[in-house]
Backbone as a printed PyTorch tensor [residue, N CA C, xyz], in Angstrom:
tensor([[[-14.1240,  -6.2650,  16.5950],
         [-13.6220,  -5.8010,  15.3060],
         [-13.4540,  -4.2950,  15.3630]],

        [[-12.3550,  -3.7560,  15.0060],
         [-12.1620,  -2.3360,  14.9220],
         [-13.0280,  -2.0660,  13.8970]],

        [[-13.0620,  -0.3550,  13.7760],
         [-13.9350,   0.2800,  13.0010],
         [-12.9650,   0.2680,  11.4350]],

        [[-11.2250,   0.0620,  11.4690],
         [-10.6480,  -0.3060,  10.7940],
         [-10.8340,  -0.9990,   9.7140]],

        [[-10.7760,  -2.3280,  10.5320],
         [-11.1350,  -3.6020,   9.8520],
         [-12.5820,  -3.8650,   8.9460]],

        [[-13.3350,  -3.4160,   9.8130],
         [-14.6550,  -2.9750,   9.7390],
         [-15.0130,  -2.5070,   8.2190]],

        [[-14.5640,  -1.2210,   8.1500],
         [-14.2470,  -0.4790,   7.0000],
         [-14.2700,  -1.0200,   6.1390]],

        [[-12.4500,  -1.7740,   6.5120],
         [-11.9900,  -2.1050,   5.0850],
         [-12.4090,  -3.4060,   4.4220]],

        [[-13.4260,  -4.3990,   5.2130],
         [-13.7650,  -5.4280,   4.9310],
         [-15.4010,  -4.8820,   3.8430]],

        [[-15.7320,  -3.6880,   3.6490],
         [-16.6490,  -3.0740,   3.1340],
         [-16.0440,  -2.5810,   2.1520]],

        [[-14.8840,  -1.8810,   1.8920],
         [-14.6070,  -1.2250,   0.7250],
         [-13.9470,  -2.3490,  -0.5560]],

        [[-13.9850,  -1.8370,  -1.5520],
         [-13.8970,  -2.9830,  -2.6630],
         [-12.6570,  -1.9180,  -4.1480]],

        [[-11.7320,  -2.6740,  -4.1880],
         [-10.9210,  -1.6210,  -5.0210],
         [-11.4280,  -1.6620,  -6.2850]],

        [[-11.4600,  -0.5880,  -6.8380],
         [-12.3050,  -0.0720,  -8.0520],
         [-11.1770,  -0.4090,  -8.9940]],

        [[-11.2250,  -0.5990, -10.4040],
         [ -9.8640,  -0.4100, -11.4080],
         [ -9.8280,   0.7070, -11.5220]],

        [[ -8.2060,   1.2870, -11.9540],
         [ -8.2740,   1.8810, -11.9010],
         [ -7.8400,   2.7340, -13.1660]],

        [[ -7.7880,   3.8820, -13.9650],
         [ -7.3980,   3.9720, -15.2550],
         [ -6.1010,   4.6580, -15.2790]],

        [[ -5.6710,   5.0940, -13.8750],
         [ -4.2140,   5.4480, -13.9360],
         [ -3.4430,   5.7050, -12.6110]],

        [[ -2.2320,   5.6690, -12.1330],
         [ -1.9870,   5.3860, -11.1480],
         [ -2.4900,   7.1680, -10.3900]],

        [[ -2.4280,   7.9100, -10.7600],
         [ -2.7260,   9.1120, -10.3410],
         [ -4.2040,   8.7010,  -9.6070]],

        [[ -4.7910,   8.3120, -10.7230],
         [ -6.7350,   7.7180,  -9.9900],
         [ -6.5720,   6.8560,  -8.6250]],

        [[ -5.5490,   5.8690,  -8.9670],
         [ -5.1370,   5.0650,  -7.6160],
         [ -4.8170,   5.5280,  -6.7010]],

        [[ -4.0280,   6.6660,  -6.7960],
         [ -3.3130,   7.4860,  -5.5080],
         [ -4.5670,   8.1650,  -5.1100]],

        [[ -4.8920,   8.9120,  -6.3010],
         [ -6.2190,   9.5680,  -5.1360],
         [ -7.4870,   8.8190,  -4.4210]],

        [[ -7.7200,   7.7820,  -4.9380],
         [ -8.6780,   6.8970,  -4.1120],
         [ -8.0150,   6.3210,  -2.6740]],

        [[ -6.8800,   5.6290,  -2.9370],
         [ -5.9680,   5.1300,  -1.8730],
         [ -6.2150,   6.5320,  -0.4460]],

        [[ -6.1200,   7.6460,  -0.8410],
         [ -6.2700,   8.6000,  -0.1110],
         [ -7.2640,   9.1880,   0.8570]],

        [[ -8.1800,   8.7850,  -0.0650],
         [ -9.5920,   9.0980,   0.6680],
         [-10.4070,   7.6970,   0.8910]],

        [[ -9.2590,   6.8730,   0.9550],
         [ -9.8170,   5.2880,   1.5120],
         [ -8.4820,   4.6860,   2.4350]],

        [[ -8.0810,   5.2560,   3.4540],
         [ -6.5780,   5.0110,   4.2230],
         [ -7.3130,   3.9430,   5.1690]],

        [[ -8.5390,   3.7770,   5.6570],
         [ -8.6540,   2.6860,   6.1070],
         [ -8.6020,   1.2570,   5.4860]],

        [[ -9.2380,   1.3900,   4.3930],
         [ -8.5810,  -0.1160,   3.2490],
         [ -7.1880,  -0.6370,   3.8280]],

        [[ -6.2450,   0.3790,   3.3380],
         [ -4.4360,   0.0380,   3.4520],
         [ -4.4650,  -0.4980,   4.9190]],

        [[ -5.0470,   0.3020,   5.6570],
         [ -4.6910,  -0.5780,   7.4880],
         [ -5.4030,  -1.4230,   7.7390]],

        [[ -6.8360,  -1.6810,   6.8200],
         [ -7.2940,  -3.0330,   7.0410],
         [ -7.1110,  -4.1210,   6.9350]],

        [[ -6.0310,  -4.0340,   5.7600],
         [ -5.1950,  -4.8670,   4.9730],
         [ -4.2060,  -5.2970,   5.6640]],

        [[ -3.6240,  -4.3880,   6.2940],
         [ -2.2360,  -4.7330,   6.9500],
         [ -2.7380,  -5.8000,   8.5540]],

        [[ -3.5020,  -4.8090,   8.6050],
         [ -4.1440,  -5.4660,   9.9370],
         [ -4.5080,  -6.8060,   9.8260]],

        [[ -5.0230,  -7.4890,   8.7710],
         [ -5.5370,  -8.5500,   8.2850],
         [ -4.0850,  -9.6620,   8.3680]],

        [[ -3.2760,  -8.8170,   7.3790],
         [ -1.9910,  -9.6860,   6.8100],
         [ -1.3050, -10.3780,   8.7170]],

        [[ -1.6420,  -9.1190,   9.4870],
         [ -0.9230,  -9.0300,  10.9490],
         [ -1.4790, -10.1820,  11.5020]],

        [[ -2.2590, -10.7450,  11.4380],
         [ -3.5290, -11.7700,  11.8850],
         [ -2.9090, -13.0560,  11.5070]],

        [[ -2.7970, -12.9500,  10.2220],
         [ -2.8210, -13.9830,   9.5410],
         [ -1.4250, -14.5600,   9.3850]],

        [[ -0.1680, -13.8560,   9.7420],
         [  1.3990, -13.8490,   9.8660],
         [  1.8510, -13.3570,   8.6780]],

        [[  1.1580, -12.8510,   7.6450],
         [  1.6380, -12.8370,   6.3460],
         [  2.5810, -11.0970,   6.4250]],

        [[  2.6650, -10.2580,   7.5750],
         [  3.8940,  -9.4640,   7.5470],
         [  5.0390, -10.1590,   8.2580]],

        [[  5.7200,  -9.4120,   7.1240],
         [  7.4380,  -9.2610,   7.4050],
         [  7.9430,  -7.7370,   7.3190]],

        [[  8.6870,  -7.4730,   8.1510],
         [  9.0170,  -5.9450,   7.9850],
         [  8.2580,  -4.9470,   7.1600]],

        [[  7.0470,  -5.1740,   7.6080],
         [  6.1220,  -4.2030,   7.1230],
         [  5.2920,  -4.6500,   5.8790]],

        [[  5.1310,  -5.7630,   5.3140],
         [  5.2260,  -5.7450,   3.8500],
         [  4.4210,  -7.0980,   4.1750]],

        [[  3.8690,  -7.3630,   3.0300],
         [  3.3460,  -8.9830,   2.8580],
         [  4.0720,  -9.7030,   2.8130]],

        [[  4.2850, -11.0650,   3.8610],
         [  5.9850, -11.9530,   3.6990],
         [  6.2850, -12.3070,   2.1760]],

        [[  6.9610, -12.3800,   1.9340],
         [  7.4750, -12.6070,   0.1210],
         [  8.7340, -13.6740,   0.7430]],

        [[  9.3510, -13.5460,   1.7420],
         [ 10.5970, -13.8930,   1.6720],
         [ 11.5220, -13.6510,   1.6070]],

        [[ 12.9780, -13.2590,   0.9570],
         [ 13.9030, -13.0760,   1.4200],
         [ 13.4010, -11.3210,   0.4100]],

        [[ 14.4720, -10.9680,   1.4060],
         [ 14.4520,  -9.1370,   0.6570],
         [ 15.6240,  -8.6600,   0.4260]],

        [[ 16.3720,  -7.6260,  -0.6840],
         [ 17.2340,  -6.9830,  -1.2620],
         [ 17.2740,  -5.8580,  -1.0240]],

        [[ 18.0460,  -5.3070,  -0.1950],
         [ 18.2970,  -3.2620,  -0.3110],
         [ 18.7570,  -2.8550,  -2.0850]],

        [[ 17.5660,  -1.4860,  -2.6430],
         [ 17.7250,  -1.3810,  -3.7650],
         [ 17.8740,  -0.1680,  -3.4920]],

        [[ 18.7330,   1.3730,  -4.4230],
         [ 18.4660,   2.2360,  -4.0050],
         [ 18.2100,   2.5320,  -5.3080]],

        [[ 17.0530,   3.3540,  -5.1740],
         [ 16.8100,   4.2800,  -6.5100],
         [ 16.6660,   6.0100,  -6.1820]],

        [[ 16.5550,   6.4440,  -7.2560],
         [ 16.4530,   8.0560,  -7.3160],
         [ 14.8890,   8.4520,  -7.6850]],

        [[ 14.0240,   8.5060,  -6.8150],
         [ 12.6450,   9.2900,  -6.7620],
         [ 12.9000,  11.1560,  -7.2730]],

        [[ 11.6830,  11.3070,  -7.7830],
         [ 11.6790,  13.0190,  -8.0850],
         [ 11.0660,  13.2150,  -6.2650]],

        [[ 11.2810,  14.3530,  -6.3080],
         [ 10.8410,  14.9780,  -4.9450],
         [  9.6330,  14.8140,  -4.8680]],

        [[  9.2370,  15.8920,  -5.6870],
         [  7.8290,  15.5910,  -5.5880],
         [  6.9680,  14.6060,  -5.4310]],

        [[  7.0070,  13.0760,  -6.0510],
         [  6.8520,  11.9200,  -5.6540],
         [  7.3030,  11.4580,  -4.4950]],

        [[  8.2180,  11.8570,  -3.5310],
         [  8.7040,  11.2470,  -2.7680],
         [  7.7080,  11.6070,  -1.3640]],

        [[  7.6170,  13.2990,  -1.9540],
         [  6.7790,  14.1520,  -1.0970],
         [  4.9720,  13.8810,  -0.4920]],

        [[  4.8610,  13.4130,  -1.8430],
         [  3.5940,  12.9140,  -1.9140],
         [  3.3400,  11.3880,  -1.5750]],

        [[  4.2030,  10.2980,  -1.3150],
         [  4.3590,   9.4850,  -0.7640],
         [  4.0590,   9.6670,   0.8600]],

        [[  4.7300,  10.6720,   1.6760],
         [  4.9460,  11.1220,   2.7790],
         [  3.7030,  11.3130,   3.3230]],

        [[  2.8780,  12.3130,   2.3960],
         [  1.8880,  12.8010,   2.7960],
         [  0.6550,  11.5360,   2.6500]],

        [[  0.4910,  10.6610,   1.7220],
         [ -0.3020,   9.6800,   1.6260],
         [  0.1770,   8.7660,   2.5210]],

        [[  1.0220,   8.4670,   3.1260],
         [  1.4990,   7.2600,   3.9610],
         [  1.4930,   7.6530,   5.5350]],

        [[  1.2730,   9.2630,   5.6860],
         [  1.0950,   9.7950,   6.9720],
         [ -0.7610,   9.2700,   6.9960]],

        [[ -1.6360,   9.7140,   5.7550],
         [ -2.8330,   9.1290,   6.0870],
         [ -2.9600,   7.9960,   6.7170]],

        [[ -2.2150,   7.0070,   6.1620],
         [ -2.6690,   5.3520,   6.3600],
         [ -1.7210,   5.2340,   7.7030]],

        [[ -1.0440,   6.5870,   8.4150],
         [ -0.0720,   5.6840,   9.5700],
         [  0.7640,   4.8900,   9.3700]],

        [[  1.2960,   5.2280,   7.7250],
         [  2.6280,   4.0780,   7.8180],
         [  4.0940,   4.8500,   7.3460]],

        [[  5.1960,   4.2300,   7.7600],
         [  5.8940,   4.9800,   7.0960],
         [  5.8250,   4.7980,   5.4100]],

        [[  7.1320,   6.1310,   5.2640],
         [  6.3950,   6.4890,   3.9510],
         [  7.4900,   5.3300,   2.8580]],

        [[  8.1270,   5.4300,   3.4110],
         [  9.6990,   4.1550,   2.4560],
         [  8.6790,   2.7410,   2.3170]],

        [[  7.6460,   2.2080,   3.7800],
         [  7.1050,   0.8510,   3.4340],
         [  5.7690,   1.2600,   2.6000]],

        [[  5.1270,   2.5260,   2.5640],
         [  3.9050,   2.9080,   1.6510],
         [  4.6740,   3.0290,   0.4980]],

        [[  5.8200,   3.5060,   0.1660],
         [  6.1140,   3.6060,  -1.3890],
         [  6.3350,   1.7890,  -1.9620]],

        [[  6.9830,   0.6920,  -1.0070],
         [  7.5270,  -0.4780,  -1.0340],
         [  5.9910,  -1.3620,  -1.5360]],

        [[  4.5450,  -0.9850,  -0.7100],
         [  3.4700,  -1.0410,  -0.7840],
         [  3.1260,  -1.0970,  -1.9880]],

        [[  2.8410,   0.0210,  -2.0600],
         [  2.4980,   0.9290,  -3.6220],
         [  2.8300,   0.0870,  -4.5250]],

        [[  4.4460,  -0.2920,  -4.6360],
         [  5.5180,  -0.9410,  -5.8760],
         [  5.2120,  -2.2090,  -6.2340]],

        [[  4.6070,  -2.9250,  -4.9330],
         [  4.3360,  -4.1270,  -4.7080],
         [  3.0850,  -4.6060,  -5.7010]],

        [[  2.0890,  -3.7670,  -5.4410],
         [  0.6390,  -3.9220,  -5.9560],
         [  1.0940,  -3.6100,  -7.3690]],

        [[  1.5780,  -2.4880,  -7.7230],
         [  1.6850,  -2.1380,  -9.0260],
         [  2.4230,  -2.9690,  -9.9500]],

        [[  3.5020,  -3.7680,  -9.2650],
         [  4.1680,  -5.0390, -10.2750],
         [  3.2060,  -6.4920, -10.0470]],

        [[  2.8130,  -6.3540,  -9.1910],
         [  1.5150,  -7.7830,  -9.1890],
         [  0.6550,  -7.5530, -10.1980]],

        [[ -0.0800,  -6.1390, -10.0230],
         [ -0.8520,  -6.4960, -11.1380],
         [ -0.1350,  -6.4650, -12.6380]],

        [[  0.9900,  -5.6550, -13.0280],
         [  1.2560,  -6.1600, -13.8740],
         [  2.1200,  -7.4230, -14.5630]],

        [[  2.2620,  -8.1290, -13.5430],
         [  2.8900,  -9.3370, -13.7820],
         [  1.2080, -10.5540, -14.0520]],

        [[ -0.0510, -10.2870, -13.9260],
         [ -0.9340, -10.7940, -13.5260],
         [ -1.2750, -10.5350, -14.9450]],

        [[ -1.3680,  -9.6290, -15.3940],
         [ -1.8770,  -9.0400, -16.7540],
         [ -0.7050,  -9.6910, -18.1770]],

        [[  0.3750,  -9.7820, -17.9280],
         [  1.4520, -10.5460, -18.9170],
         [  1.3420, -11.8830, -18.7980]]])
């Protein structure tokens, strides 16, 4: 078992009260995100980077810089690129709120 896996099979995601709180925990917990992935890698559940979902759509949207920037820099932590850490990010954040409606 990597020290990775290891990790992230120890850490436990806290709620969170705003996505700003999320980003900064996500940050100073980058082994979670690769434990995760690492896990999904195991288990077949990636597809181009992402948890398989199935079929996928090119969407383009308009990010502020600054968000885009800070994507970069949080997704260089976890070793991923930063387009599948923002895809990441989008993912969790409409689960849980599709979970909550």
């Amino acid at each position: 078992m990597s020290i990775k896996t290891k990790a992230a099979k120890t850490a436990k995601v806290p709620k969170f009260k705003s996505e700003a709180e999320e980003a900064e925990w996500r940050a100073r917990n980058p082994d979670f995100i690769a434990g995760q992935f690492e896990k999904a890698g195991k288990e077949g559940r990636i597809l181009r980077g992402l948890p398989g979902r199935g079929a996928t759509r090119s969407v383009t949207i308009r990010l502020a810089m600054r968000d885009v920037e800070t994507a970069q820099i949080l997704a260089e932590k976890v070793g991923l690129p930063y387009q599948t850490y923002i895809k990441t990010v989008l993912h969790q954040a409409l689960e849980r709120k599709r979970k909550a409606s």
